[in-house]
N, C-alpha and C positions, 0 to 999 in steps of 0.2 A: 081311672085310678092308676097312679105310675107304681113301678114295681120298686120295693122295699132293698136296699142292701141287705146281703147277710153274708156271712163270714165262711159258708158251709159251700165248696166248690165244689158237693154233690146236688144244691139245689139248681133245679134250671126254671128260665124262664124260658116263655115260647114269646116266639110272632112271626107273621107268614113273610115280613121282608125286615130286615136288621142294613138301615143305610149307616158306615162307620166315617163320621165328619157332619159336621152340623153349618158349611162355610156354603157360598152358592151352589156349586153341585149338590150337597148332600141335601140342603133345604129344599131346593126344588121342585128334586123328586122326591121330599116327602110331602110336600104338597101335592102334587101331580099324583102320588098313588092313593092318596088320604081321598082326595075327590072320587076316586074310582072306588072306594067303599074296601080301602086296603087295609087288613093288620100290619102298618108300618110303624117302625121304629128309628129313629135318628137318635145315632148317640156322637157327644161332643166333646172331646178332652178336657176343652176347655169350657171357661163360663162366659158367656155373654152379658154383655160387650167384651172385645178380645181385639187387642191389634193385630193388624194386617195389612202386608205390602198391597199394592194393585189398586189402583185408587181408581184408575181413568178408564171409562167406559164405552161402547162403541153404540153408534146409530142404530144399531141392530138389536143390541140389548133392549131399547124401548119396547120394541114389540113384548119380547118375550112377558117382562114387566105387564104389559096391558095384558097376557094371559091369565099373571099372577095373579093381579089386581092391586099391586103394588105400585102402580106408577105415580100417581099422584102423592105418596107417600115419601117416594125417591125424590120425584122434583121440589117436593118441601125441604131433603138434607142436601141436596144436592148443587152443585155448580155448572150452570151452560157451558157445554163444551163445543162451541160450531167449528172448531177445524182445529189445525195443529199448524205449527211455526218451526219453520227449519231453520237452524244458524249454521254456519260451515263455515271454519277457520280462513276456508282456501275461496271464499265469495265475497264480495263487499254487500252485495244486499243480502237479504234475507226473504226468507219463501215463503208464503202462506196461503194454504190450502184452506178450503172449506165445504164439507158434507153438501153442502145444498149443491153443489156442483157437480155430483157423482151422478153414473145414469140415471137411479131411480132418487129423482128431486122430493122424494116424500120421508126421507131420513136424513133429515137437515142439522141435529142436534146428537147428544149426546149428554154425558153429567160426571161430573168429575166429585167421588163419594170419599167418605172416611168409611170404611169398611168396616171399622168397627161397630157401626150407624147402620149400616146398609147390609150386613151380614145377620145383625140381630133383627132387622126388619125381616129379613126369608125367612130366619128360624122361627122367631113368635109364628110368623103366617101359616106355616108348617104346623103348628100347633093348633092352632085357629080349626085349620080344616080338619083336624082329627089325626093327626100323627102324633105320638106319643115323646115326645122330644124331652133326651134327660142330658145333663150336663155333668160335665167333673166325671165322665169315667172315659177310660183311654183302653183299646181293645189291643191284647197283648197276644191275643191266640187265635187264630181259626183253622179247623180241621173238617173235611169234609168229607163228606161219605156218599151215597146215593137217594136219599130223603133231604138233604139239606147242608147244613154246617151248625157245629157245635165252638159256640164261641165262648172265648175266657176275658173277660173286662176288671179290670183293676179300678176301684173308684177311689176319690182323692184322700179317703181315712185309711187306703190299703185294705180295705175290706176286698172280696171277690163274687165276682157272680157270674155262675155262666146259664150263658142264653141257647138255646135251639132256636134254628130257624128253618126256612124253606130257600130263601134264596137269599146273599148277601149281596152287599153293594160297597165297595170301596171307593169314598171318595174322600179320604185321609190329605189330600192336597200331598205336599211335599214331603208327609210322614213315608209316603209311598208303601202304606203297612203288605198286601199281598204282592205288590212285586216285589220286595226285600225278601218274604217269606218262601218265593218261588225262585229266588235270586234271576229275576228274568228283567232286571232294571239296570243300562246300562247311559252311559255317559255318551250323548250326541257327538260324535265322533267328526262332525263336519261344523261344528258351532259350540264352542267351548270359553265360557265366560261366567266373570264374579259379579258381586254388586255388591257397593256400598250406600248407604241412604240414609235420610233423617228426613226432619219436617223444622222450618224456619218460621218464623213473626216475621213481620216487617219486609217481606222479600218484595222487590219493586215488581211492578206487574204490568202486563200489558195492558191497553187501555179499550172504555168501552166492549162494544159488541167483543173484543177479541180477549179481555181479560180472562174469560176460562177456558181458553185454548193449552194445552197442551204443548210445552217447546221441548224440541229436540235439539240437545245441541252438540256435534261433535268436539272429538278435542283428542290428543294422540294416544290415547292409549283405551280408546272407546267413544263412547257418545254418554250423555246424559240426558235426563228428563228433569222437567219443572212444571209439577202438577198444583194451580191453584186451589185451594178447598175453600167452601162457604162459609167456613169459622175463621177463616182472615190468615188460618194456616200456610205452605207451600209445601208440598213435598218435592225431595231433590234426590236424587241417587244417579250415583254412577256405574253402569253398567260396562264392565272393563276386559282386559283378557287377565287370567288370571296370573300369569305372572309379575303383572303390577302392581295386584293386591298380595302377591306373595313379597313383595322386594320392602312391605311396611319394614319401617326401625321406628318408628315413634307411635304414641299413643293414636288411636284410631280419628277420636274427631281430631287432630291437631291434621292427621293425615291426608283426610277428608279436608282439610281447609287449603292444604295443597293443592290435593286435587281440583278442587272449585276454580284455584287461580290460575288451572291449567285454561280455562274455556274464557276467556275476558268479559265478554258478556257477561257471563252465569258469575263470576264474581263484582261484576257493578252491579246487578239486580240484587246483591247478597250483602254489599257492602255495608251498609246500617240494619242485616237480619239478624237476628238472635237466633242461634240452634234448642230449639223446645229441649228442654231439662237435658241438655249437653247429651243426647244419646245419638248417638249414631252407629245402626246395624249393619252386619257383614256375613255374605252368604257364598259359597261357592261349587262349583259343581253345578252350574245354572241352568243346563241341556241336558236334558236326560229325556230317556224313554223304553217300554216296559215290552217286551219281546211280542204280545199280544192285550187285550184289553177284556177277553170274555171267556168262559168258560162255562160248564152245564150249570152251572146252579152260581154265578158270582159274573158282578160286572166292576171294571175300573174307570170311572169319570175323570175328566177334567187333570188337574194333577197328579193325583193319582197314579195316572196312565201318563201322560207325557208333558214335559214344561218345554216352551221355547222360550228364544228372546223373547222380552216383552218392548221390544224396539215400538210395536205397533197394538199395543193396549189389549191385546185380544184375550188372554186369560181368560177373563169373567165369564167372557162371552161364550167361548169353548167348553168351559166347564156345565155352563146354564146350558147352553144345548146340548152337550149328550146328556146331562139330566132330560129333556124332553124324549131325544133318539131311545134313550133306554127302556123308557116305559112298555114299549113295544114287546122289548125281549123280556122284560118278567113277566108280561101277562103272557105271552106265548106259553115261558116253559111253565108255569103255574096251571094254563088252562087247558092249554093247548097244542101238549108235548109235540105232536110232531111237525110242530110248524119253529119250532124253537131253534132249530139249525140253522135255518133259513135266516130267521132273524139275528142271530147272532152275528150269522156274513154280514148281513147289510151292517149290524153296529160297527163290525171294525173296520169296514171300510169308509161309515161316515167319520169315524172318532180319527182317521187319519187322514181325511181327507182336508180338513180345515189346517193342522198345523200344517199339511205338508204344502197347501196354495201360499200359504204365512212365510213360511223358512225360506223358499226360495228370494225374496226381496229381504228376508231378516240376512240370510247367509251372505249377500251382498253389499248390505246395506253402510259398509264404512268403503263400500269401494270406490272410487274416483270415478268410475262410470254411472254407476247408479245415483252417486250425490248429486252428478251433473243434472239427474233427469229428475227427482224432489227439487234441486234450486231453480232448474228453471224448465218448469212442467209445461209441454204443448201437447194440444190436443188434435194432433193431427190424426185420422184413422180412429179417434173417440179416443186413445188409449190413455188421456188423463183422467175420462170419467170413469172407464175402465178400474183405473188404478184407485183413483176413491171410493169405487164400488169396495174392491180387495179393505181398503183401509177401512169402509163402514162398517164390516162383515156382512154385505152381501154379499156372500158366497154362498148360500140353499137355497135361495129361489130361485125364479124363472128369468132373474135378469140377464140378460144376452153378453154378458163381458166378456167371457173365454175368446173367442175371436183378438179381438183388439188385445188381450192381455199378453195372448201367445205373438203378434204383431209388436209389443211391446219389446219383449223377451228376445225375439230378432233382433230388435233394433239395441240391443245390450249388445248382443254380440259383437253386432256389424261394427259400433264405437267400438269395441275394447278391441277386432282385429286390427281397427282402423292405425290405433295408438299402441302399437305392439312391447314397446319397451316399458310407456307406463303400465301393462297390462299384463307384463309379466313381472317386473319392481310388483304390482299390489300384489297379485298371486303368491309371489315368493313371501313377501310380509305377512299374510295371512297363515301359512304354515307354519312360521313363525310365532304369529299369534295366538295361535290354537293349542300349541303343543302342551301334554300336559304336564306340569309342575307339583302335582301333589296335592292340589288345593282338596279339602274336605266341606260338608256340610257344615255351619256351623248357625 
Protein backbone atom coordinates (compact mmCIF):
# COMPACT_ATOMS: atom_id res chain seq x y z
CA UNK A 1 0.00 0.00 0.00
CA UNK A 2 1.75 3.50 -1.01
CA UNK A 3 1.75 6.22 1.47
CA UNK A 4 -1.11 8.97 1.16
CA UNK A 5 -0.17 12.90 0.74
CA UNK A 6 -0.98 15.02 3.38
CA UNK A 7 -0.59 18.57 3.91
CA UNK A 8 0.75 18.16 7.80
CA UNK A 9 4.77 18.45 7.74
CA UNK A 10 4.59 17.04 11.15
CA UNK A 11 3.41 13.58 9.67
CA UNK A 12 6.29 11.31 8.69
CA UNK A 13 6.60 8.32 6.85
CA UNK A 14 9.26 5.74 7.47
CA UNK A 15 11.50 3.17 5.21
CA UNK A 16 14.75 1.68 5.84
CA UNK A 17 16.19 3.07 2.47
CA UNK A 18 14.57 6.37 0.57
CA UNK A 19 16.45 6.24 -3.20
CA UNK A 20 15.86 10.26 -4.48
CA UNK A 21 15.37 9.68 -8.59
CA UNK A 22 13.59 7.13 -10.12
CA UNK A 23 16.15 7.38 -13.77
CA UNK A 24 18.80 4.10 -14.18
CA UNK A 25 20.60 4.64 -11.07
CA UNK A 26 17.92 5.13 -8.87
CA UNK A 27 15.71 2.09 -10.42
CA UNK A 28 18.34 -0.20 -10.08
CA UNK A 29 19.11 -0.21 -6.88
CA UNK A 30 15.57 -0.31 -5.99
CA UNK A 31 15.57 -3.36 -7.58
CA UNK A 32 18.74 -4.71 -6.32
CA UNK A 33 17.65 -3.80 -2.55
CA UNK A 34 13.66 -4.92 -3.18
CA UNK A 35 15.30 -8.47 -3.93
CA UNK A 36 17.41 -8.56 -0.76
CA UNK A 37 13.91 -8.27 1.17
CA UNK A 38 14.62 -4.31 1.56
CA UNK A 39 11.99 -1.49 2.90
CA UNK A 40 13.08 0.52 -0.12
CA UNK A 41 11.52 3.49 -1.52
CA UNK A 42 12.17 5.28 -5.01
CA UNK A 43 10.75 8.58 -5.21
CA UNK A 44 10.67 10.46 -8.80
CA UNK A 45 10.00 14.11 -9.61
CA UNK A 46 8.69 13.27 -12.37
CA UNK A 47 6.12 10.93 -13.95
CA UNK A 48 6.92 8.21 -16.21
CA UNK A 49 7.35 8.30 -19.29
CA UNK A 50 9.63 11.43 -18.97
CA UNK A 51 12.26 12.74 -21.57
CA UNK A 52 15.64 12.12 -21.37
CA UNK A 53 19.01 12.92 -22.96
CA UNK A 54 21.55 9.66 -23.21
CA UNK A 55 20.19 7.47 -25.63
CA UNK A 56 23.29 5.28 -26.61
CA UNK A 57 24.19 2.37 -24.72
CA UNK A 58 27.50 0.38 -23.98
CA UNK A 59 28.22 -3.65 -24.50
CA UNK A 60 28.63 -3.67 -20.94
CA UNK A 61 25.23 -2.57 -20.06
CA UNK A 62 23.92 -6.02 -21.46
CA UNK A 63 25.11 -7.90 -18.76
CA UNK A 64 23.89 -5.68 -16.16
CA UNK A 65 20.38 -5.99 -17.95
CA UNK A 66 20.49 -9.94 -17.83
CA UNK A 67 20.93 -9.35 -13.94
CA UNK A 68 17.81 -7.25 -14.07
CA UNK A 69 15.87 -9.47 -16.26
CA UNK A 70 15.29 -6.71 -18.42
CA UNK A 71 17.04 -7.49 -21.39
CA UNK A 72 14.79 -9.02 -23.51
CA UNK A 73 12.62 -6.25 -22.86
CA UNK A 74 15.36 -3.69 -23.88
CA UNK A 75 15.96 -5.57 -27.24
CA UNK A 76 12.35 -5.29 -28.01
CA UNK A 77 12.64 -0.94 -27.71
CA UNK A 78 15.75 -1.01 -28.61
CA UNK A 79 18.28 -0.28 -31.76
CA UNK A 80 21.64 -2.63 -32.52
CA UNK A 81 24.31 -0.63 -31.86
CA UNK A 82 27.75 -2.80 -33.17
CA UNK A 83 30.27 0.02 -33.13
CA UNK A 84 30.39 3.69 -33.81
CA UNK A 85 31.51 5.78 -36.95
CA UNK A 86 34.12 8.53 -36.79
CA UNK A 87 33.97 11.58 -39.33
CA UNK A 88 36.73 14.12 -39.08
CA UNK A 89 36.69 17.33 -41.05
CA UNK A 90 40.65 17.06 -41.41
CA UNK A 91 40.35 12.94 -43.09
CA UNK A 92 38.80 12.04 -46.34
CA UNK A 93 37.64 8.50 -45.08
CA UNK A 94 35.99 7.85 -42.26
CA UNK A 95 36.47 5.19 -39.22
CA UNK A 96 34.50 2.45 -38.03
CA UNK A 97 35.00 0.54 -35.23
CA UNK A 98 33.21 -2.35 -33.91
CA UNK A 99 32.48 -4.07 -30.32
CA UNK A 100 33.15 -7.55 -31.76
CA UNK A 101 36.69 -6.61 -32.09
CA UNK A 102 37.62 -5.52 -28.53
CA UNK A 103 39.57 -8.10 -26.32
CA UNK A 104 36.80 -9.78 -24.80
CA UNK A 105 34.79 -10.95 -28.47
CA UNK A 106 31.61 -11.81 -26.26
CA UNK A 107 30.13 -8.01 -26.04
CA UNK A 108 29.60 -7.50 -29.67
CA UNK A 109 26.53 -5.33 -29.35
CA UNK A 110 24.94 -2.73 -27.62
CA UNK A 111 21.23 -0.77 -28.18
CA UNK A 112 20.56 2.66 -28.88
CA UNK A 113 17.09 3.47 -26.48
CA UNK A 114 14.58 6.35 -26.03
CA UNK A 115 15.03 6.63 -22.37
CA UNK A 116 11.87 7.68 -21.84
CA UNK A 117 11.04 3.67 -22.93
CA UNK A 118 13.94 2.25 -21.28
CA UNK A 119 13.76 4.41 -17.89
CA UNK A 120 10.13 3.44 -17.26
CA UNK A 121 11.06 -0.22 -18.01
CA UNK A 122 13.78 0.03 -14.51
CA UNK A 123 11.14 1.84 -12.66
CA UNK A 124 7.85 -0.49 -13.23
CA UNK A 125 10.70 -3.50 -12.58
CA UNK A 126 11.64 -1.78 -9.32
CA UNK A 127 8.10 -2.10 -8.60
CA UNK A 128 7.66 -5.53 -9.65
CA UNK A 129 10.34 -6.65 -7.17
CA UNK A 130 8.84 -4.88 -4.20
CA UNK A 131 10.04 -1.41 -4.08
CA UNK A 132 7.59 1.07 -3.42
CA UNK A 133 8.13 3.58 -6.25
CA UNK A 134 5.84 7.02 -6.07
CA UNK A 135 6.05 9.67 -8.74
CA UNK A 136 5.25 13.53 -8.85
CA UNK A 137 7.17 14.26 -5.70
CA UNK A 138 10.61 16.19 -5.78
CA UNK A 139 12.75 15.96 -2.44
CA UNK A 140 13.48 19.57 -1.36
CA UNK A 141 15.26 18.80 2.01
CA UNK A 142 17.43 16.22 3.75
CA UNK A 143 18.91 16.60 7.31
CA UNK A 144 20.72 14.14 8.99
CA UNK A 145 21.44 13.07 12.31
CA UNK A 146 22.75 9.79 13.69
CA UNK A 147 19.66 7.19 13.17
CA UNK A 148 19.23 8.20 9.59
CA UNK A 149 17.79 11.50 7.65
CA UNK A 150 14.74 13.17 7.85
CA UNK A 151 13.54 14.09 4.65
CA UNK A 152 11.07 17.05 3.19
CA UNK A 153 9.22 16.03 -0.33
CA UNK A 154 7.13 18.51 -2.10
CA UNK A 155 4.35 16.60 -4.24
CA UNK A 156 2.91 18.04 -7.61
CA UNK A 157 -0.47 19.63 -5.63
CA UNK A 158 2.15 21.45 -3.15
CA UNK A 159 1.04 19.31 -0.63
CA UNK A 160 4.20 18.01 1.94
CA UNK A 161 5.37 15.13 3.49
CA UNK A 162 8.21 14.08 5.20
CA UNK A 163 9.66 10.85 5.32
CA UNK A 164 12.34 9.21 7.97
CA UNK A 165 14.65 6.94 6.95
CA UNK A 166 17.81 4.81 7.87
CA UNK A 167 19.92 5.43 5.01
CA UNK A 168 19.47 7.84 1.72
CA UNK A 169 20.67 7.50 -1.61
CA UNK A 170 20.89 10.34 -4.06
CA UNK A 171 20.65 9.62 -7.35
CA UNK A 172 18.82 12.99 -8.60
CA UNK A 173 21.06 12.66 -12.03
CA UNK A 174 21.77 16.50 -12.90
CA UNK A 175 19.39 17.91 -10.02
CA UNK A 176 22.68 16.97 -8.16
CA UNK A 177 20.15 17.52 -4.85
CA UNK A 178 22.92 16.65 -1.85
CA UNK A 179 25.96 17.96 -3.53
CA UNK A 180 24.12 21.49 -4.02
CA UNK A 181 23.11 21.03 -0.40
CA UNK A 182 26.79 20.30 0.84
CA UNK A 183 27.95 22.86 -1.79
CA UNK A 184 30.61 20.21 -2.49
CA UNK A 185 29.79 20.16 -6.45
CA UNK A 186 32.05 21.77 -8.64
CA UNK A 187 32.66 22.45 -12.46
CA UNK A 188 35.43 19.97 -14.03
CA UNK A 189 37.95 22.36 -14.27
CA UNK A 190 40.00 20.31 -17.07
CA UNK A 191 36.76 19.61 -19.47
CA UNK A 192 34.43 22.40 -19.80
CA UNK A 193 31.50 22.11 -22.33
CA UNK A 194 27.69 22.92 -23.53
CA UNK A 195 25.30 20.91 -25.53
CA UNK A 196 22.69 21.49 -27.79
CA UNK A 197 20.24 18.62 -29.04
CA UNK A 198 17.02 17.55 -30.71
CA UNK A 199 15.58 14.35 -32.36
CA UNK A 200 14.98 14.43 -36.50
CA UNK A 201 12.43 12.31 -39.00
CA UNK A 202 13.84 11.51 -41.89
CA UNK A 203 17.67 11.68 -41.06
CA UNK A 204 19.64 9.56 -43.78
CA UNK A 205 21.21 6.76 -42.12
CA UNK A 206 23.88 4.43 -42.42
CA UNK A 207 23.19 1.25 -43.99
CA UNK A 208 22.65 -2.31 -43.07
CA UNK A 209 24.50 -4.02 -40.15
CA UNK A 210 25.88 -0.46 -39.54
CA UNK A 211 22.61 1.58 -39.39
CA UNK A 212 22.51 1.73 -35.54
CA UNK A 213 25.92 2.57 -35.04
CA UNK A 214 26.48 5.59 -33.37
CA UNK A 215 28.53 8.59 -35.32
CA UNK A 216 30.61 10.97 -34.15
CA UNK A 217 31.37 13.80 -35.93
CA UNK A 218 33.78 16.61 -35.32
CA UNK A 219 33.44 20.17 -36.50
CA UNK A 220 35.31 23.47 -34.89
CA UNK A 221 33.76 24.32 -32.15
CA UNK A 222 33.28 20.60 -30.71
CA UNK A 223 32.10 17.22 -32.08
CA UNK A 224 28.48 15.85 -32.44
CA UNK A 225 26.59 12.69 -32.22
CA UNK A 226 23.78 10.95 -34.45
CA UNK A 227 22.09 8.54 -32.49
CA UNK A 228 19.57 6.32 -34.67
CA UNK A 229 16.33 5.15 -32.42
CA UNK A 230 13.83 2.10 -33.41
CA UNK A 231 10.92 4.49 -33.97
CA UNK A 232 12.54 5.94 -37.29
CA UNK A 233 13.64 8.92 -34.87
CA UNK A 234 17.70 10.35 -34.74
CA UNK A 235 18.87 12.05 -32.05
CA UNK A 236 21.58 14.79 -32.90
CA UNK A 237 23.28 17.18 -30.31
CA UNK A 238 26.05 19.18 -30.26
CA UNK A 239 28.42 18.99 -27.77
CA UNK A 240 30.42 22.38 -27.88
CA UNK A 241 32.81 24.67 -25.71
CA UNK A 242 30.79 26.88 -24.13
CA UNK A 243 31.54 29.92 -25.53
CA UNK A 244 29.87 29.04 -28.71
CA UNK A 245 26.83 28.46 -27.14
CA UNK A 246 27.35 31.71 -25.41
CA UNK A 247 27.89 33.87 -28.79
CA UNK A 248 23.74 32.59 -29.70
CA UNK A 249 21.95 36.00 -31.26
CA UNK A 250 19.30 34.18 -32.94
CA UNK A 251 16.56 31.71 -31.90
CA UNK A 252 17.99 28.42 -30.77
CA UNK A 253 16.67 25.77 -33.43
CA UNK A 254 17.58 28.42 -36.26
CA UNK A 255 21.08 28.24 -34.27
CA UNK A 256 21.21 24.73 -34.02
CA UNK A 257 20.60 24.57 -38.04
CA UNK A 258 24.00 26.53 -38.07
CA UNK A 259 25.44 24.72 -36.29
CA UNK A 260 24.58 21.34 -38.23
CA UNK A 261 26.00 23.22 -41.39
CA UNK A 262 29.20 23.55 -39.50
CA UNK A 263 29.89 19.45 -40.01
CA UNK A 264 29.00 18.75 -43.96
CA UNK A 265 28.21 15.34 -43.47
CA UNK A 266 25.69 15.75 -40.44
CA UNK A 267 24.04 18.41 -42.59
CA UNK A 268 23.54 16.03 -45.97
CA UNK A 269 22.29 13.25 -43.57
CA UNK A 270 19.83 16.17 -42.35
CA UNK A 271 19.06 17.66 -45.37
CA UNK A 272 15.27 16.35 -46.21
CA UNK A 273 14.96 15.81 -41.81
CA UNK A 274 12.35 17.49 -39.99
CA UNK A 275 13.30 18.64 -36.39
CA UNK A 276 10.47 16.62 -34.05
CA UNK A 277 7.77 19.49 -32.97
CA UNK A 278 10.76 22.19 -33.65
CA UNK A 279 12.28 21.81 -29.93
CA UNK A 280 15.62 21.78 -29.46
CA UNK A 281 17.37 21.77 -25.89
CA UNK A 282 20.37 23.47 -24.36
CA UNK A 283 22.40 22.76 -21.34
CA UNK A 284 25.50 24.12 -19.90
CA UNK A 285 27.99 23.50 -17.25
CA UNK A 286 28.33 19.91 -18.76
CA UNK A 287 31.52 18.63 -16.23
CA UNK A 288 30.99 18.73 -13.00
CA UNK A 289 31.71 16.80 -10.00
CA UNK A 290 30.99 16.47 -6.16
CA UNK A 291 34.03 16.64 -3.74
CA UNK A 292 33.18 13.05 -2.54
CA UNK A 293 30.35 10.51 -3.34
CA UNK A 294 29.54 8.82 0.36
CA UNK A 295 28.89 9.54 3.77
CA UNK A 296 27.59 7.55 7.05
CA UNK A 297 24.17 7.08 6.43
CA UNK A 298 23.87 8.56 2.29
CA UNK A 299 25.21 7.52 -0.93
CA UNK A 300 25.70 9.77 -4.49
CA UNK A 301 25.29 7.51 -7.83
CA UNK A 302 25.72 8.14 -11.29
CA UNK A 303 24.99 11.83 -11.91
CA UNK A 304 24.45 12.79 -9.02
CA UNK A 305 28.09 12.44 -8.11
CA UNK A 306 29.71 13.29 -11.31
CA UNK A 307 28.84 13.89 -15.20
CA UNK A 308 31.66 13.77 -18.00
CA UNK A 309 31.56 14.16 -21.57
CA UNK A 310 29.28 11.87 -23.06
CA UNK A 311 31.79 11.83 -26.16
CA UNK A 312 31.83 7.81 -25.36
CA UNK A 313 28.08 6.97 -24.23
CA UNK A 314 29.09 5.79 -20.76
CA UNK A 315 26.49 7.69 -18.54
CA UNK A 316 23.93 4.83 -18.20
CA UNK A 317 26.49 2.51 -17.69
CA UNK A 318 28.26 4.37 -14.72
CA UNK A 319 25.12 5.28 -13.24
CA UNK A 320 23.76 1.25 -13.36
CA UNK A 321 26.98 0.18 -11.90
CA UNK A 322 27.32 2.15 -8.92
CA UNK A 323 23.73 1.20 -8.42
CA UNK A 324 25.17 -2.50 -8.16
CA UNK A 325 28.81 -1.18 -6.26
CA UNK A 326 26.32 0.46 -3.77
CA UNK A 327 24.31 -2.29 -2.50
CA UNK A 328 27.44 -3.25 -0.58
CA UNK A 329 27.53 -0.19 1.45
CA UNK A 330 23.91 -0.04 2.67
CA UNK A 331 23.88 -3.53 3.79
CA UNK A 332 27.15 -2.93 5.49
CA UNK A 333 26.01 0.24 7.44
CA UNK A 334 22.37 -1.21 7.99
CA UNK A 335 23.90 -4.73 9.18
CA UNK A 336 26.88 -4.36 9.79
CA UNK A 337 28.22 -1.20 11.15
CA UNK A 338 31.60 -1.80 11.47
CA UNK A 339 32.40 -3.11 8.33
CA UNK A 340 30.67 0.26 6.75
CA UNK A 341 34.05 2.27 6.41
CA UNK A 342 35.51 -0.20 4.75
CA UNK A 343 32.94 -0.31 2.27
CA UNK A 344 32.53 3.01 1.67
CA UNK A 345 36.48 3.40 0.50
CA UNK A 346 36.04 0.88 -1.86
CA UNK A 347 32.52 2.89 -3.25
CA UNK A 348 34.52 6.06 -3.82
CA UNK A 349 37.11 4.58 -5.28
CA UNK A 350 35.16 2.47 -7.75
CA UNK A 351 32.63 5.52 -8.37
CA UNK A 352 35.88 7.26 -9.74
CA UNK A 353 37.45 5.01 -11.05
CA UNK A 354 35.31 4.54 -14.25
CA UNK A 355 34.91 8.37 -15.09
CA UNK A 356 38.34 8.95 -14.48
CA UNK A 357 39.72 5.80 -17.17
CA UNK A 358 36.64 7.71 -19.53
CA UNK A 359 38.04 11.54 -19.11
CA UNK A 360 41.31 10.80 -19.99
CA UNK A 361 40.52 10.05 -24.09
CA UNK A 362 37.28 12.34 -23.38
CA UNK A 363 40.00 15.37 -22.37
CA UNK A 364 41.73 14.65 -25.59
CA UNK A 365 39.54 13.69 -27.58
CA UNK A 366 39.25 16.93 -30.20
CA UNK A 367 43.02 16.68 -30.29
CA UNK A 368 44.82 16.16 -33.63
CA UNK A 369 46.82 13.35 -31.93
CA UNK A 370 44.18 11.39 -30.62
CA UNK A 371 41.67 11.84 -33.82
CA UNK A 372 44.61 10.49 -35.76
CA UNK A 373 44.52 7.31 -33.72
CA UNK A 374 40.18 6.82 -33.82
CA UNK A 375 40.62 7.58 -37.88
CA UNK A 376 43.01 5.35 -38.34
CA UNK A 377 43.14 2.52 -35.42
CA UNK A 378 46.11 -0.15 -35.47
CA UNK A 379 46.41 -2.77 -33.39
CA UNK A 380 49.72 -3.10 -32.76
CA UNK A 381 50.73 -4.17 -29.01
CA UNK A 382 46.57 -5.27 -28.93
CA UNK A 383 46.18 -1.43 -28.12
CA UNK A 384 42.98 -1.05 -30.49
CA UNK A 385 41.25 -4.06 -28.67
CA UNK A 386 42.50 -2.36 -25.70
CA UNK A 387 40.87 0.67 -26.64
CA UNK A 388 37.33 -0.92 -27.57
CA UNK A 389 37.50 -2.74 -24.37
CA UNK A 390 37.62 1.20 -22.58
CA UNK A 391 34.82 2.04 -25.24
CA UNK A 392 32.60 -1.30 -24.30
CA UNK A 393 32.98 -0.56 -20.66
CA UNK A 394 34.90 -3.25 -19.96
CA UNK A 395 36.65 -1.62 -17.43
CA UNK A 396 35.64 -4.12 -13.90
CA UNK A 397 36.55 -7.27 -15.01
CA UNK A 398 39.35 -9.51 -15.36
CA UNK A 399 40.12 -8.30 -18.99
CA UNK A 400 43.93 -7.80 -19.26
CA UNK A 401 43.78 -4.04 -21.19
CA UNK A 402 45.72 -1.92 -18.70
CA UNK A 403 49.00 -2.97 -20.16
CA UNK A 404 48.40 -2.06 -23.96
CA UNK A 405 46.16 0.93 -22.76
CA UNK A 406 49.01 2.55 -20.78
CA UNK A 407 51.38 1.41 -24.21
CA UNK A 408 48.75 3.37 -25.90
CA UNK A 409 48.93 6.53 -23.76
CA UNK A 410 52.87 6.42 -24.61
CA UNK A 411 52.36 6.24 -27.88
CA UNK A 412 50.08 9.80 -27.53
CA UNK A 413 52.75 11.23 -26.12
CA UNK A 414 55.57 10.07 -28.33
CA UNK A 415 53.23 11.65 -31.67
CA UNK A 416 52.41 14.87 -29.91
CA UNK A 417 56.39 15.35 -28.94
CA UNK A 418 57.11 14.21 -32.29
CA UNK A 419 54.82 17.30 -33.77
CA UNK A 420 55.75 19.99 -31.25
CA UNK A 421 54.21 22.97 -32.89
CA UNK A 422 51.00 21.29 -33.66
CA UNK A 423 50.94 20.11 -30.21
CA UNK A 424 51.44 23.16 -28.63
CA UNK A 425 48.71 25.27 -31.48
CA UNK A 426 46.10 22.35 -29.87
CA UNK A 427 47.26 22.79 -26.27
CA UNK A 428 47.12 26.55 -26.48
CA UNK A 429 43.44 26.11 -28.21
CA UNK A 430 42.23 24.04 -25.62
CA UNK A 431 42.61 26.67 -22.75
CA UNK A 432 41.05 28.70 -24.86
CA UNK A 433 38.32 26.35 -25.11
CA UNK A 434 37.82 25.74 -21.70
CA UNK A 435 37.68 28.96 -20.31
CA UNK A 436 34.89 29.76 -18.46
CA UNK A 437 32.22 32.29 -19.90
CA UNK A 438 29.35 32.29 -17.47
CA UNK A 439 27.47 29.51 -18.97
CA UNK A 440 24.57 28.29 -16.45
CA UNK A 441 22.49 25.11 -15.99
CA UNK A 442 19.52 25.46 -17.95
Amino acid sequence: MQPTATTSSAASLECEVLIVGGGPAGATLGTLLARKGRDVVVMEKAHHPRFHIGESLLPANVELFDQLGLRAEIERIGMAKWGVEFVSPEHAQRSYIEFGDAWDKSMPYAWQVRRSEMDELLFRQAGREGARTLEGRRVREVKFDAEGATVQVELDDGARQTWRTRFLVDASGRDTLLANQFKCKVKNPKHNSSALFGHFRNARRLEGKLEGNISILWFPHGWFWFIPLADGTTSVGAVCWPYYLKSRSKPLAEFFRDTIAMAPELADRLKDAELVDDQVHATGNYAYSASHCSGERYLMLGDAFTFIDPVFSSGVYLAMKSAFHGVEVIEATLDRPAEAAAARQRFEALSRFGPREFSWFIFRVTNPTIREFFMGPVNRWRVKEALLSLLAGDIYGKTPIWRSLRILKGLYYIVSLSHPVRTWKAWRQRQVNIRDVGMSNS
